[in-house]
SERO-4910 file (N, C-alpha, C, O; in steps of 0.05 Angstrom, whole numbers):
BEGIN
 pado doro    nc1    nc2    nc3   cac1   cac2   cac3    cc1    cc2    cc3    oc1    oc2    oc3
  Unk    A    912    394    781    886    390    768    889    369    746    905    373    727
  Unk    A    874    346    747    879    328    729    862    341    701    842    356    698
  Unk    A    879    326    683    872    331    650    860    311    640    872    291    635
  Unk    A    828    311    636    820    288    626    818    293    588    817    316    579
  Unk    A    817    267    569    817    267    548    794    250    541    791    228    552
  Unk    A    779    259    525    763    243    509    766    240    482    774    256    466
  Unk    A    757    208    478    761    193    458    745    204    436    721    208    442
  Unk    A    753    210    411    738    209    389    716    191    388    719    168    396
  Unk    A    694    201    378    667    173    369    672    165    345    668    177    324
  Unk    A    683    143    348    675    123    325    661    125    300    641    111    296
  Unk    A    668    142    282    651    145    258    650    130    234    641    139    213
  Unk    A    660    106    238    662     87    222    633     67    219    624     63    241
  Unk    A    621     58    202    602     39    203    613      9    214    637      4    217
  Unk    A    598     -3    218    603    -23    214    624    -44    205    628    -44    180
  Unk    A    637    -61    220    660    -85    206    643    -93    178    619    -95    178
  Unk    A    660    -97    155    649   -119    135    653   -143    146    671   -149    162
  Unk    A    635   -158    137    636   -187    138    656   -196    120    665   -187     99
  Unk    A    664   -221    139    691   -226    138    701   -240    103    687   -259     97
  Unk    A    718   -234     86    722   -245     57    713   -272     59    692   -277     48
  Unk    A    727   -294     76    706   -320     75    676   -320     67    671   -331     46
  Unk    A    655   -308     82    640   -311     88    625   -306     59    609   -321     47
  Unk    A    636   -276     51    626   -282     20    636   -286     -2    624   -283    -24
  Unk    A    655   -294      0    659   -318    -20    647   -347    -18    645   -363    -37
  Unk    A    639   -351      9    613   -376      9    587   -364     -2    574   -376    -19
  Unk    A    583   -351      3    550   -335      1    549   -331    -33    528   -332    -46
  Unk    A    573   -329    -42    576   -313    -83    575   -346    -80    552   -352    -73
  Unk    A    593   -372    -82    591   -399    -86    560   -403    -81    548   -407   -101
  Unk    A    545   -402    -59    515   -413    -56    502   -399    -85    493   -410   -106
  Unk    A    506   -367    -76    488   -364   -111    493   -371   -131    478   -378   -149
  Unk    A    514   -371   -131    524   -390   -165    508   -415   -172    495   -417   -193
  Unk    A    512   -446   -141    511   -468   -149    474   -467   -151    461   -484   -163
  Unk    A    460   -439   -132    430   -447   -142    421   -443   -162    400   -452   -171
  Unk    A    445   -417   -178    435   -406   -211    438   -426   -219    418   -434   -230
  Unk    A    463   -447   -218    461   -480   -245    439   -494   -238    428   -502   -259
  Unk    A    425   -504   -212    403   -509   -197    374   -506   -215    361   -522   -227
  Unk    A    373   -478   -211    355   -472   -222    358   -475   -262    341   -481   -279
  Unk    A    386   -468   -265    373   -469   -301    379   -504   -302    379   -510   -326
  Unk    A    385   -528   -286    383   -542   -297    352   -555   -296    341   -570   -313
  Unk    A    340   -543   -268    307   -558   -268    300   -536   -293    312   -544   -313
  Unk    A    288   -519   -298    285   -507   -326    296   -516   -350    284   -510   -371
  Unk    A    308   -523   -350    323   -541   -379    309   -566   -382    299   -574   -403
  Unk    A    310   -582   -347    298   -612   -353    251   -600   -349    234   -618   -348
  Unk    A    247   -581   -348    218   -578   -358    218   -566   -390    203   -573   -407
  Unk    A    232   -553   -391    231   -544   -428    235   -570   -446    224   -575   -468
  Unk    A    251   -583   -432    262   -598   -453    248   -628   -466    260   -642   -482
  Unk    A    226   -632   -457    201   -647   -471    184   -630   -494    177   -638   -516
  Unk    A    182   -606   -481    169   -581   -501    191   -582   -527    187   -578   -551
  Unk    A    207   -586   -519    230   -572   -545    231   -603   -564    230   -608   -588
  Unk    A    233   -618   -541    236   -649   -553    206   -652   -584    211   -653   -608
  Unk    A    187   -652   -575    164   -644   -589    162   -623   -614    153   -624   -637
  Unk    A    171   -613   -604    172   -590   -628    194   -600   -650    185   -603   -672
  Unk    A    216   -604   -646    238   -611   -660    227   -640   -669    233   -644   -693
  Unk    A    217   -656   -659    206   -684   -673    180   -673   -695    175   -686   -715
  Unk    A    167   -651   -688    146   -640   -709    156   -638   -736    141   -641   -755
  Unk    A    185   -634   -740    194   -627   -760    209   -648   -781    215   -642   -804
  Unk    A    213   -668   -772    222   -698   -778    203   -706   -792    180   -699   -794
  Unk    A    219   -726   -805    200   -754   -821    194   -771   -803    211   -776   -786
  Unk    A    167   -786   -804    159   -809   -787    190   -825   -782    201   -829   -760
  Unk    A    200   -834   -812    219   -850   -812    251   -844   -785    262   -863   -773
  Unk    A    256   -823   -783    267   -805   -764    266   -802   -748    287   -797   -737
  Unk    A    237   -803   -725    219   -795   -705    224   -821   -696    233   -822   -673
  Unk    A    221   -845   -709    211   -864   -698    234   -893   -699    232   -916   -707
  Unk    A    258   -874   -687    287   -901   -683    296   -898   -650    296   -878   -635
  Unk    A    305   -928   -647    327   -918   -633    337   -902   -613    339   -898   -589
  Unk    A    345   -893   -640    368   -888   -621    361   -853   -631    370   -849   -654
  Unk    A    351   -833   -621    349   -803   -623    359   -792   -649    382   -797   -650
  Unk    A    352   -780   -667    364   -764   -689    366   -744   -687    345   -732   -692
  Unk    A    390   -725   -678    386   -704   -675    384   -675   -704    372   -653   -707
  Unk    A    406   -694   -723    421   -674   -740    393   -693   -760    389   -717   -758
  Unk    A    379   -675   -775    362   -695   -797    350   -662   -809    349   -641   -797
  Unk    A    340   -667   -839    335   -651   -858    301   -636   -851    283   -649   -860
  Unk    A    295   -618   -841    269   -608   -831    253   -613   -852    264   -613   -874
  Unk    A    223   -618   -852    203   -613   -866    176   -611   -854    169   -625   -836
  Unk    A    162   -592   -864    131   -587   -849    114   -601   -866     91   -592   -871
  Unk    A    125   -629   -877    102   -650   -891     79   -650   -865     54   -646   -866
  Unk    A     98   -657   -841     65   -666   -814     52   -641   -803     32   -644   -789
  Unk    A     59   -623   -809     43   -595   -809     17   -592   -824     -6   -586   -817
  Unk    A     32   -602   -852     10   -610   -879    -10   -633   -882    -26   -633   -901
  Unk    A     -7   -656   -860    -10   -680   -851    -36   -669   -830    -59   -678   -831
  Unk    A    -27   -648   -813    -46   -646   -791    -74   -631   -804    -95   -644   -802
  Unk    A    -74   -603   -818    -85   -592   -833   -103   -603   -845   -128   -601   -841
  Unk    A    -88   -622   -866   -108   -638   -877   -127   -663   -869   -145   -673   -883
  Unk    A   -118   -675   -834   -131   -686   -827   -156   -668   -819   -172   -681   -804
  Unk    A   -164   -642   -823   -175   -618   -821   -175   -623   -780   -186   -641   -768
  Unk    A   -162   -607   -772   -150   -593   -748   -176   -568   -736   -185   -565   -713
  Unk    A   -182   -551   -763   -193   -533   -760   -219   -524   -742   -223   -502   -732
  Unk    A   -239   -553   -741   -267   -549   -729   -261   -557   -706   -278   -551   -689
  Unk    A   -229   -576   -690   -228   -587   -667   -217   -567   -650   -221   -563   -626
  Unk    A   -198   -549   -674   -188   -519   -658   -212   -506   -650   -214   -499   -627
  Unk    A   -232   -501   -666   -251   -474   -662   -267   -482   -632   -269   -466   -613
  Unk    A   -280   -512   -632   -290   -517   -614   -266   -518   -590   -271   -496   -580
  Unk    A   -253   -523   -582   -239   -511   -565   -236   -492   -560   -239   -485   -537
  Unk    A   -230   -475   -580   -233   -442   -565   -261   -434   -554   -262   -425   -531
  Unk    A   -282   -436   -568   -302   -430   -561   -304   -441   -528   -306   -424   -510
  Unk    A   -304   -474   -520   -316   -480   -505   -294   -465   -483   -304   -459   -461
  Unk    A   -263   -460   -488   -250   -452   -472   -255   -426   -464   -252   -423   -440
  Unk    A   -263   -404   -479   -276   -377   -488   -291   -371   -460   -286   -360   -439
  Unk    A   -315   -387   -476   -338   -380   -463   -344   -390   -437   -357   -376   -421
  Unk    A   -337   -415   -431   -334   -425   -408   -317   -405   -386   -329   -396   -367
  Unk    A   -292   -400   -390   -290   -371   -378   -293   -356   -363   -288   -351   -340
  Unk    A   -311   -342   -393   -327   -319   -387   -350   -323   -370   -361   -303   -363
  Unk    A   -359   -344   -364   -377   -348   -349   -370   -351   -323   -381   -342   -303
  Unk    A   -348   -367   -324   -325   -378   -298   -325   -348   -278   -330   -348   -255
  Unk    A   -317   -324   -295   -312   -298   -286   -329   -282   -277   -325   -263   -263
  Unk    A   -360   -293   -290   -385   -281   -285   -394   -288   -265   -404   -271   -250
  Unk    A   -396   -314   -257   -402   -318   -229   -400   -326   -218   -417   -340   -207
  Unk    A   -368   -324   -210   -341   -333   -192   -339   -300   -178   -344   -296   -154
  Unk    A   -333   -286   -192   -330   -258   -182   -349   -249   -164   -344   -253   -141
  Unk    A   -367   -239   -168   -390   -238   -137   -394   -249   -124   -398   -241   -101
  Unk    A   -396   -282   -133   -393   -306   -108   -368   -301    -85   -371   -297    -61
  Unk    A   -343   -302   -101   -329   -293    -84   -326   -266    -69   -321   -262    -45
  Unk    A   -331   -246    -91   -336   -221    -61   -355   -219    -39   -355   -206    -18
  Unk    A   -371   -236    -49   -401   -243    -25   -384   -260     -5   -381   -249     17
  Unk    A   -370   -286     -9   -358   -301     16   -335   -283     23   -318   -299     32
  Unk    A   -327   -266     24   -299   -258     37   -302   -223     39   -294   -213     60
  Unk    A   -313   -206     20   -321   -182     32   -341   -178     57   -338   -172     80
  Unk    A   -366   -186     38   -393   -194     56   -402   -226     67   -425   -234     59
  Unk    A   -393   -237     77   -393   -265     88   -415   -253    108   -422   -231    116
  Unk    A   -425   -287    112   -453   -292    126   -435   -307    147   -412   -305    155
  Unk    A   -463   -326    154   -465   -340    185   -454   -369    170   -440   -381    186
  Unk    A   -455   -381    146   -450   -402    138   -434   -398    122   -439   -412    102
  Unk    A   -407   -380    118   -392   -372     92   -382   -402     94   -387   -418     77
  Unk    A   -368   -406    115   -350   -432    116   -357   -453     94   -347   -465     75
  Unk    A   -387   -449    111   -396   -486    101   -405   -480     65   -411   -500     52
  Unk    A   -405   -462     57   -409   -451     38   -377   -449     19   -376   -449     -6
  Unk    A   -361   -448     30   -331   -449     17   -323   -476     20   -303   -481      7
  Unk    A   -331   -494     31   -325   -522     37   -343   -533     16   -335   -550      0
  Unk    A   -373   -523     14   -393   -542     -9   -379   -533    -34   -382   -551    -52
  Unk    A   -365   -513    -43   -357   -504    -76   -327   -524    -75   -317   -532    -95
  Unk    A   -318   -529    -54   -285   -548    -59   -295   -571    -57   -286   -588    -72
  Unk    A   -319   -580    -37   -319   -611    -41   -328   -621    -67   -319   -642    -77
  Unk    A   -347   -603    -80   -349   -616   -114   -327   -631   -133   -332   -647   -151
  Unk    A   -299   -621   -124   -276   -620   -137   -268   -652   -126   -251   -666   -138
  Unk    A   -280   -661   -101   -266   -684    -94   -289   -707   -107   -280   -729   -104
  Unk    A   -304   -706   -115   -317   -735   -131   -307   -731   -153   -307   -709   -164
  Unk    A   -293   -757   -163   -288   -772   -181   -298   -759   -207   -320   -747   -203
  Unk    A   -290   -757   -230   -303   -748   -261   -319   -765   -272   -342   -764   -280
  Unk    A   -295   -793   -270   -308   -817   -271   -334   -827   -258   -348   -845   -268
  Unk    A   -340   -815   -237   -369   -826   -226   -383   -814   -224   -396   -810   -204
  Unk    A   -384   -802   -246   -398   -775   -251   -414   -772   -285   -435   -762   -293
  Unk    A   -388   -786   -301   -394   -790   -323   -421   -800   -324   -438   -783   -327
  Unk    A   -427   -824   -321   -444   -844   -338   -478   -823   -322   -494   -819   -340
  Unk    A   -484   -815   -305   -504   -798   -304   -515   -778   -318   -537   -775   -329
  Unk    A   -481   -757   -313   -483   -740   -341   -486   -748   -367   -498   -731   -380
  Unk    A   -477   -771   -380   -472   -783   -405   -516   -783   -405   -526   -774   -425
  Unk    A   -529   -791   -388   -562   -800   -393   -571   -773   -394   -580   -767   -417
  Unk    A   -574   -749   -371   -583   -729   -381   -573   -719   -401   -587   -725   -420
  Unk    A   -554   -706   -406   -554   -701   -438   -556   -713   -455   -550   -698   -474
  Unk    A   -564   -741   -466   -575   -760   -484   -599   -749   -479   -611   -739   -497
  Unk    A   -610   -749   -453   -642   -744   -448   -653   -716   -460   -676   -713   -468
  Unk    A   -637   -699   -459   -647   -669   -473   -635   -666   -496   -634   -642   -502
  Unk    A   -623   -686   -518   -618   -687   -540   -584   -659   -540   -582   -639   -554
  Unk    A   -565   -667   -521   -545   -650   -522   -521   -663   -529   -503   -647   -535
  Unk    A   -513   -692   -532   -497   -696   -541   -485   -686   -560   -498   -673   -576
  Unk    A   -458   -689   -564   -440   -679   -582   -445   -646   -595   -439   -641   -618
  Unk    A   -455   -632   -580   -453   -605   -571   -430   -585   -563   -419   -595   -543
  Unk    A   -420   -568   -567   -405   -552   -552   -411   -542   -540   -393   -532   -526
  Unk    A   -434   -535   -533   -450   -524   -507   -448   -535   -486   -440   -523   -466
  Unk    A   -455   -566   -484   -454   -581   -470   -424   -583   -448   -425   -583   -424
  Unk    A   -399   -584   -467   -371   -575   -455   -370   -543   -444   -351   -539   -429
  Unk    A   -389   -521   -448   -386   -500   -446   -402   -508   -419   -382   -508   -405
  Unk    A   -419   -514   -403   -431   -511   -391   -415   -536   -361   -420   -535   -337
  Unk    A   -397   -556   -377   -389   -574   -356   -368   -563   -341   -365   -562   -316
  Unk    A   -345   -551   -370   -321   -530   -360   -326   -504   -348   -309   -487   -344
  Unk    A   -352   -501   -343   -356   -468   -320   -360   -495   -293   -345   -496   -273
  Unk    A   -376   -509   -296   -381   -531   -270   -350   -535   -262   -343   -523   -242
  Unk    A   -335   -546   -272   -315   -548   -270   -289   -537   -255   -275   -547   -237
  Unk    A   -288   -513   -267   -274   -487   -255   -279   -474   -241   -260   -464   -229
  Unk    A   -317   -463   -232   -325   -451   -217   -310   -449   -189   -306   -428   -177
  Unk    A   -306   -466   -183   -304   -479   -143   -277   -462   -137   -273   -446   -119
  Unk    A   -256   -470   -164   -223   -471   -163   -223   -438   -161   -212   -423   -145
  Unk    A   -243   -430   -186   -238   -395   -190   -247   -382   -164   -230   -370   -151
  Unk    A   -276   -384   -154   -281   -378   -126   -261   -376   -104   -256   -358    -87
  Unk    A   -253   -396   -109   -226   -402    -82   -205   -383    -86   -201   -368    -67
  Unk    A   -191   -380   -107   -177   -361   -122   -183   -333   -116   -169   -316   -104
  Unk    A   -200   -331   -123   -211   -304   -123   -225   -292    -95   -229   -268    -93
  Unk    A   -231   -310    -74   -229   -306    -48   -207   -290    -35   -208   -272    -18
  Unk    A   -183   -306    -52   -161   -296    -26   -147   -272    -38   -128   -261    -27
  Unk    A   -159   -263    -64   -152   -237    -67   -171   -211    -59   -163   -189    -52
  Unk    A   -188   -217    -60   -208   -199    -47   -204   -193    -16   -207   -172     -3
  Unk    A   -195   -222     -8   -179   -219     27   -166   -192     22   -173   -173     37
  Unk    A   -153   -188     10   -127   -178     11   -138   -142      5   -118   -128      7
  Unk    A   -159   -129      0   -175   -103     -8   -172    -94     15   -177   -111     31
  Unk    A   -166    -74     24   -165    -50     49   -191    -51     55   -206    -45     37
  Unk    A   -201    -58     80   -230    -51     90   -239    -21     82   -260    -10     76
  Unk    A   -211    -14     86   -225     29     88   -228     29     67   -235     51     60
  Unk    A   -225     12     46   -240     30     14   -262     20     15   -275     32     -2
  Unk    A   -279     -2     28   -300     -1     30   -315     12     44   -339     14     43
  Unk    A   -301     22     58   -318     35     90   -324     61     77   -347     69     74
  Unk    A   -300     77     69   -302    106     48   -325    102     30   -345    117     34
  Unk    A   -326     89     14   -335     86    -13   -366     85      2   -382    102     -5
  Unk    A   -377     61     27   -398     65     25   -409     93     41   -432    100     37
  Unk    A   -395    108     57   -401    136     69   -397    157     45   -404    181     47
  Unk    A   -385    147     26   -396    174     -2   -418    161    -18   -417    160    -42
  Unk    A   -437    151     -4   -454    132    -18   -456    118    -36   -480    114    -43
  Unk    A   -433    102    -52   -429     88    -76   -444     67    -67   -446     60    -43
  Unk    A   -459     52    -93   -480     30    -83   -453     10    -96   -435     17   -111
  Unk    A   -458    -17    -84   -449    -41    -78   -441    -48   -104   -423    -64   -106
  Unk    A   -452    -38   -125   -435    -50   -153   -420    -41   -169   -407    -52   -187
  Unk    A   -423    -11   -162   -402      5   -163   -380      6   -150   -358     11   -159
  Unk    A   -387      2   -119   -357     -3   -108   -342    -30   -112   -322    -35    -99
  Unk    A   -355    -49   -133   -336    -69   -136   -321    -58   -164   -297    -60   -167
  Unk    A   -344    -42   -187   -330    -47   -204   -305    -19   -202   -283    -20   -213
  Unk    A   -312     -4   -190   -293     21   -206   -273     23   -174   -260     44   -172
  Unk    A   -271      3   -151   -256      6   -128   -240    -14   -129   -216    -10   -133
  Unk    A   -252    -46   -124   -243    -67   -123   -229    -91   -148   -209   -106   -147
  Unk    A   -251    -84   -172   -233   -105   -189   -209    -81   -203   -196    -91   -222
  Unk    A   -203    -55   -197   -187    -49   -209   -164    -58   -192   -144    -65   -206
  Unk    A   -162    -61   -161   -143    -62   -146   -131   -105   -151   -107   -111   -154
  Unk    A   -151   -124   -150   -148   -145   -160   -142   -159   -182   -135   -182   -183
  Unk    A   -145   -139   -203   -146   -145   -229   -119   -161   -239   -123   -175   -259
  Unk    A    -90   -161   -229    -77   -189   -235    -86   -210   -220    -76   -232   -225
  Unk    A   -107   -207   -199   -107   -244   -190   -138   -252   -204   -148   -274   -203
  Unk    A   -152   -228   -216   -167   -243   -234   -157   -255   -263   -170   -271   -275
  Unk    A   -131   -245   -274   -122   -251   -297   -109   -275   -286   -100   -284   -307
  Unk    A   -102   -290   -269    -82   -311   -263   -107   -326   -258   -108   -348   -268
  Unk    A   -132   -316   -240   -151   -340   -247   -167   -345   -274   -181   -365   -277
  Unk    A   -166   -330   -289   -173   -335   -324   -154   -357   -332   -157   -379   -344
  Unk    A   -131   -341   -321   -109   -364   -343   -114   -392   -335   -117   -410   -351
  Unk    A   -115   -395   -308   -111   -426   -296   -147   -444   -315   -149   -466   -327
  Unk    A   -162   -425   -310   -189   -440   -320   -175   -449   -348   -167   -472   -350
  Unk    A   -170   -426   -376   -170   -427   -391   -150   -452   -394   -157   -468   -411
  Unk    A   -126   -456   -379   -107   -481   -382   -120   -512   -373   -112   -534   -380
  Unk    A   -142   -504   -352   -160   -526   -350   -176   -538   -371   -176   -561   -380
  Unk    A   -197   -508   -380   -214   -528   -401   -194   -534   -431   -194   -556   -441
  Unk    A   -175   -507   -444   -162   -533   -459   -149   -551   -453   -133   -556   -471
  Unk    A   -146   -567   -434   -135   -590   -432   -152   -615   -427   -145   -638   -423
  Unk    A   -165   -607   -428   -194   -622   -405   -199   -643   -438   -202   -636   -462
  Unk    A   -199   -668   -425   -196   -701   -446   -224   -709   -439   -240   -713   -457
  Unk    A   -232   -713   -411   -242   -730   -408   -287   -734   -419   -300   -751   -431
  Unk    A   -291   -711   -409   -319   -695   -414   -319   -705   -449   -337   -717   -461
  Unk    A   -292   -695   -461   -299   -682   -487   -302   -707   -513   -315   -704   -534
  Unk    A   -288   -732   -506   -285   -754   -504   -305   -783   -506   -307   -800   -523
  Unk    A   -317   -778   -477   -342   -795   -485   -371   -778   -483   -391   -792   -478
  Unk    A   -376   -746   -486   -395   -738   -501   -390   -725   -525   -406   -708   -533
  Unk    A   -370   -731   -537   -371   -713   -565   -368   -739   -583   -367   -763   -577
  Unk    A   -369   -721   -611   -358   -737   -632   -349   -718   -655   -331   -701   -650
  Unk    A   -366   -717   -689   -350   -707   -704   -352   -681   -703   -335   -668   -713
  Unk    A   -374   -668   -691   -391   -642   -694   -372   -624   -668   -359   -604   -673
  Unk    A   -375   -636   -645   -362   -622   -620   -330   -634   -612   -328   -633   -587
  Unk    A   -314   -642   -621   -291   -653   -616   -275   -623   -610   -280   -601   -621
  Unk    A   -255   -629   -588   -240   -613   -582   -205   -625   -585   -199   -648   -586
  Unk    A   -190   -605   -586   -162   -612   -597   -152   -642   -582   -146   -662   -596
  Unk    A   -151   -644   -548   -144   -667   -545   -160   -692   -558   -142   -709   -563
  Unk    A   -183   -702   -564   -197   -713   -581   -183   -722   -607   -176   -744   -615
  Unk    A   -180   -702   -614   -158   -703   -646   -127   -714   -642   -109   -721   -657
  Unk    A   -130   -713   -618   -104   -717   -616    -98   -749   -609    -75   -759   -607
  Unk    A   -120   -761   -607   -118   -797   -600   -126   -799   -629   -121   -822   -636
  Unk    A   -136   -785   -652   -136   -801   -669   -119   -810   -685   -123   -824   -705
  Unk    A    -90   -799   -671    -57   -809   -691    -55   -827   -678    -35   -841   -685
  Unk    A    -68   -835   -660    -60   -864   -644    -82   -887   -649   -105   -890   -641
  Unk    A    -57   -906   -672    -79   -922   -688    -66   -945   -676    -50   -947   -658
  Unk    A    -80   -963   -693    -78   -998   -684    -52  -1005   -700    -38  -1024   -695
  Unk    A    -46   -989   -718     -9   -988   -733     15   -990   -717     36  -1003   -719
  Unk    A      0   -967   -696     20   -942   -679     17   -921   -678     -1   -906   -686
  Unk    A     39   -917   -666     35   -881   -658     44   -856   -678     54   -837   -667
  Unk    A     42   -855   -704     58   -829   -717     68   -801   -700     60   -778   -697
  Unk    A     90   -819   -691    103   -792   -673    107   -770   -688     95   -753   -675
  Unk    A    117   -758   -709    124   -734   -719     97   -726   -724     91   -702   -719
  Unk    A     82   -742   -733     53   -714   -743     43   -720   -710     51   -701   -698
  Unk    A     35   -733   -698     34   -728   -663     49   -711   -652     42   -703   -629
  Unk    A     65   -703   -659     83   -679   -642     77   -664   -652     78   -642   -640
  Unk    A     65   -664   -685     66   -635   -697     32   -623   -690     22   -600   -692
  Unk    A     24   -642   -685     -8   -636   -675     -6   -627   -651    -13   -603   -648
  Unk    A      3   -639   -632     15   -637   -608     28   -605   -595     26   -593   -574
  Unk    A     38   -602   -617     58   -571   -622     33   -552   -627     30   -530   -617
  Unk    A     16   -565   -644     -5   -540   -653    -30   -539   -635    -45   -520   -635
  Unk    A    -31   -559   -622    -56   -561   -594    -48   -541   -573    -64   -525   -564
  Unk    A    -11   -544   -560      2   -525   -537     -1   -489   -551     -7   -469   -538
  Unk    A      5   -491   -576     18   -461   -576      0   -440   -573     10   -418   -577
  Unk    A    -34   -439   -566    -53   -422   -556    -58   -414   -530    -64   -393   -519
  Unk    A    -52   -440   -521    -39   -439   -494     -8   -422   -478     -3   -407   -459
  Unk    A      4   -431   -493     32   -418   -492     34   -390   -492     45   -374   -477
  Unk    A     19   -390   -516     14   -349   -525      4   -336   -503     16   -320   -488
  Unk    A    -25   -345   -501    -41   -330   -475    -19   -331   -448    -10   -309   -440
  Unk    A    -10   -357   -436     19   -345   -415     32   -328   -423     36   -310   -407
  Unk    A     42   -326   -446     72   -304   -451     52   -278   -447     52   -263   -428
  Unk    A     34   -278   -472     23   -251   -465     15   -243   -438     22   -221   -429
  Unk    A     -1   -264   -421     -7   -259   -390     16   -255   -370     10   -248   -347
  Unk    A     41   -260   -377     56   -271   -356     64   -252   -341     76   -263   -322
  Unk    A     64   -222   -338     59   -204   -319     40   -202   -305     43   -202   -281
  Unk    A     13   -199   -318     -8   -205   -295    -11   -229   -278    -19   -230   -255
  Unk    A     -2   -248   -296     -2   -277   -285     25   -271   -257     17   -274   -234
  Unk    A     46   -264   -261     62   -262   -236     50   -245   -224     44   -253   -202
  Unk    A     43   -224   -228     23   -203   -206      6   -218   -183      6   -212   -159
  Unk    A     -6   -236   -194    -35   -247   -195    -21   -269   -166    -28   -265   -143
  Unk    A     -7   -283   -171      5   -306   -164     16   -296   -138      9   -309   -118
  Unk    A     33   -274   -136     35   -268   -118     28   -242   -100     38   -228    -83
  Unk    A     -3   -243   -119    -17   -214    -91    -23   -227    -65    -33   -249    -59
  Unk    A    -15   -208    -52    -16   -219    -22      2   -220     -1      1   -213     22
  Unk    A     24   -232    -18     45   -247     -6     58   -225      3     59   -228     27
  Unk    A     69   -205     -2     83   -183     12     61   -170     33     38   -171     25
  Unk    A     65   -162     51     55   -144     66     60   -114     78     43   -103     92
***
C-alpha cells in the first residue's frame, strides 16, 4: 500500500521586493522631496525678497549688486502711512467684501439650478457665463468708462463693487457647478419625499456637504478683486482708489523707490496672505472635492 505525504501550505506571505528595488524607490523620494522644496523656495523667494527690501534704506534697495547684511528700519513703513495708505486699504476691502458677497449670492443658486436642476439649454447657458470671460477688459473699458460718466458713478466704490461681482460671477458659477456635481442624488430624492421645500434642501442638506468648495470659491474671487488694476485705474481717482492704484504712485518720473514699494507692496499682499493661511484647510478641502471617489 503506497504512503502518500502531503506538503505543508505555505503560510508565508508574500516575497519582499527585492533590496534594489527599494533603495531606488527611497532615492526617487528623496530626489522629488529636493524637487519639490527647491520649486517652493524659487516661488517664496520674490515674497521674501520684498519683504526683506521693505526694511532697507532706499540707498540699500537700490545697488548693484544685492545687500544682504544692512541695518533694518521701518522709516518706509512710516513713508507708506503717511503717504495715507488708509482710504486705498478700506476701499479695497470693501469693494473686495462686498463684491463677494454678492459673487456668493448669486453664483450659488445659479449654479445649483445648472447642475442639480438643469434645463433643456443648461449647456448653452454654462457656455454664455464663460464666454463673458473671453472679451478683452480692454474693449470693454472705454463703453463702461461713458455709462458710468453718464449716471454720474465715476470714482465710486460701488462702481468696482458692482464690476468685480461681473467679473467673478462666470469663474464662481463654474466652480461651484462642479461641486454640486459631486452631492448624492439620494439626498435629494430623500429630502424631497420628507417634503423639504427646495430651499431648505439646499440650505440645511447641500451647502453644508459643499461648504469647502464654496470657501475655495470665496477665496479665488476675493484674490481676484484685490488684485484687480485695471477697472480701478481708469475709473477711480482720489475718493475710490484701491491698494494697486497706490501702488503706481511710488513709480515716479525720478524712479522707482524700491524699499517704500516693497514696503507698500508687503502691506497690499499681507490681507491676502492671512485670509489663505486662515482658509487653507477649507481651501485644500475645496480644491480637491471630487477628486477621490
Amino acid at each position: 500500500m503506497a504512503v502518500t505525504t502531503s506538503t505543508p501550505p505555505d503560510t508565508q506571505g508574500p516575497a519582499a521586493p527585492p533590496e534594489p528595488r527599494r533603495q531606488k524607490r527611497s532615492a526617487a523620494n528623496v530626489w522629488l522631496g529636493v524637487i519639490a522644496w527647491v520649486v517652493g523656495i524659487a516661488f517664496f523667494f520674490p515674497v521674501f525678497w520684498m519683504v526683506l527690501t521693505s526694511f532697507k534704506q532706499e540707498t540699500d534697495a537700490y545697488t548693484t549688486t544685492p545687500k544682504i547684511i544692512f541695518e533694518p528700519t521701518l522709516e518706509q513703513y512710516e513713508g507708506v502711512f503717511s503717504a495715507g495708505v488708509g482710504p486705498y486699504l478700506a476701499n479695497s476691502l470693501i469693494a473686495t467684501v462686498f463684491s463677494t458677497l454678492l459673487v456668493l449670492l448669486l453664483g450659488i443658486p445659479a449654479a445649483f439650478a445648472v447642475s442639480l436642476r438643469p434645463v433643456k439649454k443648461t449647456q448653452d447657458v454654462l457656455f454664455f457665463f464663460i464666454s463673458t470671460k473671453m472679451l478683452p477688459v480692454v474693449a470693454v473699458i472705454v463703453p463702461i468708462y461713458v455709462v458710468v460718466n453718464q449716471i454720474g458713478m465715476l470714482d465710486n466704490i460701488w462702481t468696482l463693487v458692482v464690476l468685480y461681482t461681473g467679473m467673478n460671477l462666470p469663474i464662481a458659477v463654474w466652480m461651484m457647478r462642479s461641486f454640486f456635481l459631486e452631492v448624492p442624488g439620494e439626498l435629494l430624492e430623500q429630502a424631497s419625499i420628507d417634503g423639504a421645500p427646495l430651499w431648505r434642501t439646499l440650505r440645511e442638506i447641500v451647502l453644508p456637504i459643499i461648504s469647502p468648495g464654496i470657501f475655495a470659491t470665496a477665496l479665488i474671487c476675493v484674490i481676484f478683486a484685490w488684485n484687480e488694476f485695471f477697472f480701478a485705474v481708469n475709473l477711480t481717482a482720489a475718493n475710490a482708489g484701491t491698494m494697486p492704484v497706490f501702488l503706481v504712485g511710488f513709480i515716479t518720473s525720478e524712479g522707482l523707490y524700491w524699499a517704500q514699494l516693497s514696503a507698500a507692496a508687503t502691506l497690499a499682499a499681507l490681507p491676502v496672505i492671512l485670509a489663505g493661511w486662515v482658509a487653507q484647510n477649507k481651501l485644500v478641502q475645496g480644491l480637491s472635492f471630487g477628486a477621490v471617489k
